[in-house]
LOGU-512639 format. One record per residue (C-alpha): residue in three letters; residue number from 1; x, y, z. Coordinates in nm, 3 decimals. Example, Ala and Ser with C-alpha at 12.3 -4.5 7.8 and 13.67 -1.06 7.14 Angstrom:
BEGIN
NODE   r   k      c1      c2      c3
NODE ALA   1   1.230  -0.450   0.780
NODE SER   2   1.367  -0.106   0.714
This chain:
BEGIN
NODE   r   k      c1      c2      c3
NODE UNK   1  11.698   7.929  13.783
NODE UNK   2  11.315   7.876  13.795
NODE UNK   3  11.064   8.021  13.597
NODE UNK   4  10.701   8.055  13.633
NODE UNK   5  10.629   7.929  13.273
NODE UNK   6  10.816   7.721  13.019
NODE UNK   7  10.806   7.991  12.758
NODE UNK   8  11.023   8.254  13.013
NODE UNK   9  11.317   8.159  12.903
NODE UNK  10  11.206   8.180  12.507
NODE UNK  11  11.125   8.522  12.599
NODE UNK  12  11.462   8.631  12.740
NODE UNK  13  11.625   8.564  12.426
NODE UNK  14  11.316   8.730  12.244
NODE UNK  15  11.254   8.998  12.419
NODE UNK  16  11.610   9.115  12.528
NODE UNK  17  11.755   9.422  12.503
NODE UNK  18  12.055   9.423  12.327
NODE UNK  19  12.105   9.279  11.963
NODE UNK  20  12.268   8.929  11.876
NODE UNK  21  12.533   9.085  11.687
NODE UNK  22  12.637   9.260  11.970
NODE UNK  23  12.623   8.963  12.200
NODE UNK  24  12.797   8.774  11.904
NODE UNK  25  13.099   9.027  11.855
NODE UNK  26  13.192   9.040  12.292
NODE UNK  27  13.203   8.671  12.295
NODE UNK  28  13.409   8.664  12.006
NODE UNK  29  13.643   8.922  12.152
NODE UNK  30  13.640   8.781  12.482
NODE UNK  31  13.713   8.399  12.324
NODE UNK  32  13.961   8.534  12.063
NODE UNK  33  14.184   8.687  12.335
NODE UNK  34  14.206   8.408  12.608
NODE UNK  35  14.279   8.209  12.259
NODE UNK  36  14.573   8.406  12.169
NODE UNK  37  14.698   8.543  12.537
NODE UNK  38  14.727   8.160  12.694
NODE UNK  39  15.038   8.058  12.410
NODE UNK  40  15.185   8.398  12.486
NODE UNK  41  15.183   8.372  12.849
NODE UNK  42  15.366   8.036  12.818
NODE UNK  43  15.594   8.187  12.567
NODE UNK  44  15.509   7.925  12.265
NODE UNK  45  15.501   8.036  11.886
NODE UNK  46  15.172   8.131  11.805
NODE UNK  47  15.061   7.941  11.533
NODE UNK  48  14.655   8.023  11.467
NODE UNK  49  14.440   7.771  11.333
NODE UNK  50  14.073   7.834  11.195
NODE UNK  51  13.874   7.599  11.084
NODE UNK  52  13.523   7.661  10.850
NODE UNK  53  13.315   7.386  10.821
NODE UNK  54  12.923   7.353  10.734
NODE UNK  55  12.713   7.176  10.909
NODE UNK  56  12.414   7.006  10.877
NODE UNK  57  12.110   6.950  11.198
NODE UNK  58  11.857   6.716  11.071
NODE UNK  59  11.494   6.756  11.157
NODE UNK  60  11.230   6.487  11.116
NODE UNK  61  11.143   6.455  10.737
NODE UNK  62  10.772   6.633  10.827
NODE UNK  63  10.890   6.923  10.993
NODE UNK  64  10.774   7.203  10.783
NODE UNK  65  10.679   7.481  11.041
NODE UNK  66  10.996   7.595  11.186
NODE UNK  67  11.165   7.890  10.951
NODE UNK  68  11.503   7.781  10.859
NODE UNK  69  11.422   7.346  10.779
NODE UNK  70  11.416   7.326  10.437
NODE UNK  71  11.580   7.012  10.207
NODE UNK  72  11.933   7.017  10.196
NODE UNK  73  12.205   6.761   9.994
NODE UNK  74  12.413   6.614  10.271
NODE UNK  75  12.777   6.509  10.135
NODE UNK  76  12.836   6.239  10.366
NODE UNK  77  12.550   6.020  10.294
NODE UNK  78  12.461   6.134   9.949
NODE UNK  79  12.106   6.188  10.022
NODE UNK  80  11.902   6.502  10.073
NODE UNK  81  11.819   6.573  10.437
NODE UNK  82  11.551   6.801  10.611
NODE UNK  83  11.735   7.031  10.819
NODE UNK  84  11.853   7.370  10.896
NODE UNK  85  12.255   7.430  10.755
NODE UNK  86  12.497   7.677  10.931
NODE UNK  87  12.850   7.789  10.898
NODE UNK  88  13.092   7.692  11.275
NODE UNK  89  13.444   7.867  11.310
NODE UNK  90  13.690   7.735  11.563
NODE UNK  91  13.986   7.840  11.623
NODE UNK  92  14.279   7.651  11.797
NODE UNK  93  14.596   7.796  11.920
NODE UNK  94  14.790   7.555  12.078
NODE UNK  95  14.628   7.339  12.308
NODE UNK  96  14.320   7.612  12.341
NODE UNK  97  13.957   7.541  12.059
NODE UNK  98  13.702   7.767  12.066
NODE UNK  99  13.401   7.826  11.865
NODE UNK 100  13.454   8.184  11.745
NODE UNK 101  13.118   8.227  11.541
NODE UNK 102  12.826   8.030  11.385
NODE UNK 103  12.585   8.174  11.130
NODE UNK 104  12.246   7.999  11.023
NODE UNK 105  12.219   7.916  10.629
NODE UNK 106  11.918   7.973  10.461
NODE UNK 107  11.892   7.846  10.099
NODE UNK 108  11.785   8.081   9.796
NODE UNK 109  11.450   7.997   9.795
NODE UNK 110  11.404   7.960  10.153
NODE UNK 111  11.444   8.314  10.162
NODE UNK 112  11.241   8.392   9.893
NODE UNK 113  10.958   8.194  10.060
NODE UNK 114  11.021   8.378  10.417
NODE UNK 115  10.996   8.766  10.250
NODE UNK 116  10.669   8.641  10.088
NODE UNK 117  10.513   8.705  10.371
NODE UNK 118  10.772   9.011  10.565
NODE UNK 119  10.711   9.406  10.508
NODE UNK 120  10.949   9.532  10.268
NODE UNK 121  11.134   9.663  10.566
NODE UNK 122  11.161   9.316  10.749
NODE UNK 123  11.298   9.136  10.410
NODE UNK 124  11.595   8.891  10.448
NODE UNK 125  11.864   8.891  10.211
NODE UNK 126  12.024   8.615  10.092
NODE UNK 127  12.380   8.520  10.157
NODE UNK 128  12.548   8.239  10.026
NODE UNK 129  12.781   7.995  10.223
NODE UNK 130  13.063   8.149  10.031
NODE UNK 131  12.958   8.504  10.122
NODE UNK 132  12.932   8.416  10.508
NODE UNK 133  13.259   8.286  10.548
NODE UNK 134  13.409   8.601  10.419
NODE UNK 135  13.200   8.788  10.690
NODE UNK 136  13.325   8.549  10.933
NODE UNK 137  13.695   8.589  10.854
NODE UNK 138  13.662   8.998  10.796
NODE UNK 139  13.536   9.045  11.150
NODE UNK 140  13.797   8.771  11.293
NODE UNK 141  14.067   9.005  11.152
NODE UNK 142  14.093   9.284  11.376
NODE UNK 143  14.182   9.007  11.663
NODE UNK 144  14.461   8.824  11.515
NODE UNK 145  14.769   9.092  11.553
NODE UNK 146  15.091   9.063  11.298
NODE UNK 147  15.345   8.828  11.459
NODE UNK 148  15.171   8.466  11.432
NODE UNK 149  15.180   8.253  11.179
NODE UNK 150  14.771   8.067  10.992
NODE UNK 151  14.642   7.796  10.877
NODE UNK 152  14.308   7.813  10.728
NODE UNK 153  14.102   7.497  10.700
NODE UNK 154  13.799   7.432  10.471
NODE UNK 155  13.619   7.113  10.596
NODE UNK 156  13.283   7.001  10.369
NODE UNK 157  13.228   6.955  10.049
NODE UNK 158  12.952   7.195  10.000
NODE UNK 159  13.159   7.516  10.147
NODE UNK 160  13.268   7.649   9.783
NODE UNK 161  13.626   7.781   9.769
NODE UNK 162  13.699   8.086   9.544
C-alpha cells in the first residue's frame, strides 16, 4: 500500500473512526475463540493457560518528548531504564499462543505530569499494574466457558500479586 506522505499512515490510526477499545475487544474475541475452538475440534482436554507479564521497551536515555518514556526500575538488570512499561497477556491452549491484550503503563507521576497540561475533561487516570491486570482478566472472562481447566501465570517481578 502506497501513500502520498509518510505521515498517512499515522493518520489512519489517528484519525479513524472507530475507538481502540472496540478494535481491542473484536480481536480479542476473534483470537480467544480460534484459541479455544482448535483443541475442541481435535477433541483434546482443554487446559487454558494465561500468562501476565510486564514488560519493559527501552528508549535512548535522552528521549524526553514522547508521552509515555519516563524512568523505570528494570528487574533483570537492576538498573533504572528510560522506557515506556506495558502489561502483555497470552494465552496458550494446546499447541495455539496468542496475545490476547496489551495495555501501556504510565507511572503515578507520569500522569500527573500529562493532566498538567489536559482540560479537566481530557484528564488521565491513573491505574496501577495491579489494577490493569484485573481489567485484563475481567474482560477475558466472558470467553473462557465452564468445562476447561487454568493456569494463571505471573511472570516479573514488578507485577504485584494480591
Amino acid at each position: 500500500m502506497e501513500a502520498p506522505a509518510p505521515s498517512n499512515w499515522a493518520d489512519f490510526l489517528r484519525i479513524s473512526p472507530w475507538l481502540a477499545s472496540e478494535m481491542r475487544a473484536a480481536v480479542r474475541a476473534r483470537q480467544v475463540a480460534w484459541l479455544i475452538a482448535e483443541p475442541e475440534r481435535a477433541g483434546a482436554p482443554r487446559v487454558i493457560y494465561i500468562n501476565l507479564d510486564d514488560s519493559l521497551g527501552e528508549k535512548d536515555p535522552r528521549t524526553r518528548h514522547i508521552e509515555s518514556v519516563a524512568w523505570f526500575f528494570d528487574h533483570t538488570d537492576n538498573t533504572y531504564k528510560n522506557g515506556f512499561c506495558y502489561l502483555v497477556c497470552t494465552m496458550r491452549v494446546g499447541e495455539n499462543v496468542a496475545t490476547v491484550d496489551l495495555r501501556l503503563y504510565l507511572r503515578e507521576k507520569t500522569v500527573w505530569r500529562l493532566n498538567r497540561h489536559r482540560p479537566p475533561e481530557r484528564r488521565l487516570s491513573f491505574r496501577s499494574k495491579y489494577r490493569i491486570a484485573r481489567q485484563i482478566l475481567a474482560e477475558l472472562a466472558p470467553f473462557c466457558r465452564k468445562g476447561g481447566r487454568f493456569v494463571f501465570s505471573l511472570t516479573a517481578g514488578t507485577l504485584p500479586v494480591a
